[in-house]
N, C-alpha and C positions, 0 to 999 in steps of 0.2 A: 107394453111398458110405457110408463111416463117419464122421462128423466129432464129433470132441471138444470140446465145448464147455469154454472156458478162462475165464471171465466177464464182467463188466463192463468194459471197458478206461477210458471217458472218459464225464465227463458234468460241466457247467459249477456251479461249487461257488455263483455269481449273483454275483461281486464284480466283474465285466468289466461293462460299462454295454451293451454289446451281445448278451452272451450269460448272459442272467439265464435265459434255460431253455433244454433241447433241445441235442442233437447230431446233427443229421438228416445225411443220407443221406454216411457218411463215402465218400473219395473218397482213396485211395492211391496216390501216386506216390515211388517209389524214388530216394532222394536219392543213396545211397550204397552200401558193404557195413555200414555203421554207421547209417544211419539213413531210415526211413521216413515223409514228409510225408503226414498224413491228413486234407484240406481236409474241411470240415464247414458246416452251417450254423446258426446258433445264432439264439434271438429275442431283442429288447429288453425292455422293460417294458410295451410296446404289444404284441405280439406278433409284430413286423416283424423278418422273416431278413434279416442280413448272414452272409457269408462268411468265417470266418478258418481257423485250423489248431491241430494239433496236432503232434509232432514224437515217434515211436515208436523203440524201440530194434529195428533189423533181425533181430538175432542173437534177440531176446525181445521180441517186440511186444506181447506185457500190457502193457510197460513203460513210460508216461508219463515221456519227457527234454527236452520241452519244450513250456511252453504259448505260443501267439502273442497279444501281449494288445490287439490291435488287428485288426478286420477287412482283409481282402487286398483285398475288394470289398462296397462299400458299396450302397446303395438307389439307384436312378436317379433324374432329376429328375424333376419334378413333372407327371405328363401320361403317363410315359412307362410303357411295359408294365411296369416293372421298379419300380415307385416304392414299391410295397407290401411288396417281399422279394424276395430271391436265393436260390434253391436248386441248389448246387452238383452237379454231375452225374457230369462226367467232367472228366479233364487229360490233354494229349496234350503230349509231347515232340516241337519242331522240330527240323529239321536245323540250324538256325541255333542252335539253343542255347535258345531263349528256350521259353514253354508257354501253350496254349492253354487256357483255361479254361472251360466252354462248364455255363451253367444256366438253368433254368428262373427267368422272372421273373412272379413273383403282381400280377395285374390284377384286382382288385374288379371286380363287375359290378351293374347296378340288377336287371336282370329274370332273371341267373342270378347265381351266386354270384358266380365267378368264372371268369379265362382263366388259361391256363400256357402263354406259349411261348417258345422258348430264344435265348438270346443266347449272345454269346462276348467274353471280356475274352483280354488278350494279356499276360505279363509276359516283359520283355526278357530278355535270361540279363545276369544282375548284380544284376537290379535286385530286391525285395521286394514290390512291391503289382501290382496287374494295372490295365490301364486297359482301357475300353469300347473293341472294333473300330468300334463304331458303334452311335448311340444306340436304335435298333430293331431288332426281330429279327433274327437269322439265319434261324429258322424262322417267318417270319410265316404268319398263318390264310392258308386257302386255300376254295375253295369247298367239296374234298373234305374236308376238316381244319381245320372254324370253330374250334372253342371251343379246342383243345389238339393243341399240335406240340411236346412236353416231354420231360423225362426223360431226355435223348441218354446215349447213350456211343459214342466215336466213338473209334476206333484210324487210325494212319498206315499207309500202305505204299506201295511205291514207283509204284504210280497214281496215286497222290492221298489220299482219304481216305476212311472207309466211316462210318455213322452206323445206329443202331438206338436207336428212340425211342415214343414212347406217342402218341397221336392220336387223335381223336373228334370226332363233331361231335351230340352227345348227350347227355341226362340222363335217369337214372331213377329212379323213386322206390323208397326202399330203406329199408325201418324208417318210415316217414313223413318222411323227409329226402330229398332231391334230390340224389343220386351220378353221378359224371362216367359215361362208355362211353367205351372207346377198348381200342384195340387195338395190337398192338406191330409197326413196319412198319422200313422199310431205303431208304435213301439213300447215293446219293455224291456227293463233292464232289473237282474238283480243287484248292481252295484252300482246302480249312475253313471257308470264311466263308461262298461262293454254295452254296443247295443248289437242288433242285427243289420247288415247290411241294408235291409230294404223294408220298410214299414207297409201297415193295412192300408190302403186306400180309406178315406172315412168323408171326405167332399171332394168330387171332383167340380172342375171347370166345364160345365152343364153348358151356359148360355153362351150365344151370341156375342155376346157384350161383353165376355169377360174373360181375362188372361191368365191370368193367377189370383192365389192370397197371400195375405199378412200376416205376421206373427198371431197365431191361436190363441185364447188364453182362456184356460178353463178354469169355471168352477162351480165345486160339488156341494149340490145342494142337497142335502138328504139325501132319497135315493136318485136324484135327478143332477147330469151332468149339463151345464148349461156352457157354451163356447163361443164367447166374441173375436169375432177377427177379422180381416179388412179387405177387403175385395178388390183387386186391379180393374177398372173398366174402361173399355177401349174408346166410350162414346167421350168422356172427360178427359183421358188419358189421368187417370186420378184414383186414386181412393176412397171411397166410400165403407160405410161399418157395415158387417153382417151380424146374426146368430143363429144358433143352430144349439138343439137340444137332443138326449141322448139318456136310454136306461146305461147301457154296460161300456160307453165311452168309445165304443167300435162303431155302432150303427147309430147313425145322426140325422136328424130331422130339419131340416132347413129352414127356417122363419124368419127371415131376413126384417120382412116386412113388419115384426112384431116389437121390434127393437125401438124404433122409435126414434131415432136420434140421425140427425143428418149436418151439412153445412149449414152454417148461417149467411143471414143476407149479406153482411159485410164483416170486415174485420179478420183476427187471426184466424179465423178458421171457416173464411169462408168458401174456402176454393177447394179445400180435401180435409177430410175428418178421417184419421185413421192408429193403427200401432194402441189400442184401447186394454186396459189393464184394469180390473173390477176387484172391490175390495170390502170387506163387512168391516164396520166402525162402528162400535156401540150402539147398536141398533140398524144403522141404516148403510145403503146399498151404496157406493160412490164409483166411479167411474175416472179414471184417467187417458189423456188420450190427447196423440198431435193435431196441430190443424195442418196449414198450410205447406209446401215443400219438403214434406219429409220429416217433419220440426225446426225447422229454418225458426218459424215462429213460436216455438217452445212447444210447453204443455201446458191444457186444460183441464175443468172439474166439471165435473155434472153431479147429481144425486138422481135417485132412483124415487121415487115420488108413490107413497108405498098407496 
């Protein structure tokens, strides 16, 4: 793959009371032939993610034609896996019109850092904000899956629904700091909301160099399942992008090296390229995706360079 990097697209100028830093892990859903909705997550002044959007132009997606200046999904109550921050994942279109919102909620922890495991908010078709399906996981820990059941991106089809997510139940030590493990596995669901406790394996952490992944993000191409996602690696302590291809979306082929896309020499995204989001736009392949710290320094564009 060729892909053209286009540059910075978005990153919060700090005058939103919610999103004074960070554009993390954008998340594209197609409004229109005019416009493309790209949910994100941003932090306060404490460092706590809410979820809001951004609003891109279809036809030229560099193009910022609307900022949202209020979160879609706020922090959960007090107690609650999600009370710490919401990290947006994936959005899936219902048959009914309305969209499922499904992300990763940050749980402090005493004796590890922290947990990640995912929820799903619902917004009705009309309506503007999303509400909680329910105030606990979707993906709660499981024996095989304690500390992280995160990351989802989950597409429809006419069975039900399919889900590829990140999971672990491990930590190790990396640089003298304590880094999650987990590995990227597969679930389904007939309703979006019930899953199974414990998903397929579909990429483990193989090498040397590497600790875990980043949010997944598939997609079907014909009869080929294609999946970008971001790899932890111990020599950077950083993120770098992977992919990996797939007949029946269980057994995955790893091509990392085929992808083509890495840091740059300088600038936002020189130091980690990762949390990467792929989308068809009238014609052509485009690419969304953090650079530096997590999205400290927003989000970027590339095209796919046919």
């Amino acid at each position: 793959m060729n892909w053209n990097k286009l540059g910075r697209v978005y990153v919060p100028d700090g005058s939103l009371w919610w999103a004074r830093s960070h554009a993390m892990i954008p998340t594209p859903t197609v409004l229109s032939d005019d416009v493309v909705r790209v949910f994100f997550t941003s932090c306060d002044k404490d460092g706590v993610g809410r979820i809001g959007f951004v609003d891109l132009s279809a036809k030229d997606p560099s193009k910022v034609i609307n900022i949202g200046t209020e979160p879609v999904l706020g922090i959960g109550e007090p107690g609650t896996f999600d009370e710490n921050g919401a990290l947006v994942c994936s959005v899936v279109s219902l048959a009914n019109g309305g969209t499922y919102l499904y992300y990763a909620g940050f749980e402090l922890g005493q004796k590890i850092r922290y947990r990640l495991l995912t929820g799903v908010a619902v917004q009705e078709a009309g309506d503007t904000v999303f509400r909680r399906v329910q105030r606990v996981p979707v993906l709660e820990r499981s024996d095989s899956e304690l500390y992280f059941r995160c990351g989802p991106h989950v597409i429809r089809e006419k069975a039900g629904f399919r889900m590829w997510y990140v999971a672990g139940s491990s930590w190790a030590e990396v640089g003298g700091t304590a880094k999650p493990v987990y590995d990227i596995r597969h679930i389904e669901s007939s309703d979006g909301v019930h899953w199974p406790d414990s998903g397929r394996p579909c990429i483990r952490v193989e090498y040397l160099n590497e600790h875990g992944f980043g949010r997944p993000y598939v997609l079907r191409d014909g009869n080929l399942f294609r999946m970008f996602y971001s790899i932890r690696r111990r020599d950077v302590q950083s993120y770098r992008l992977g992919y990996a291809e797939s007949i029946d979306g269980v057994n995955w082929s790893r091509k990392d090296s085929a992808l083509g896309l890495d840091v740059s020499g300088t600038g936002w995204d020189s130091e980690m390229i990762c949390y990467s989001a792929v989308m068809k736009l009238h014609g052509q392949i485009f690419m969304l995706y953090n650079g530096n710290n997590f999205g400290e320094t927003g989000f970027g564009l590339a095209v796919l360079e046919q």
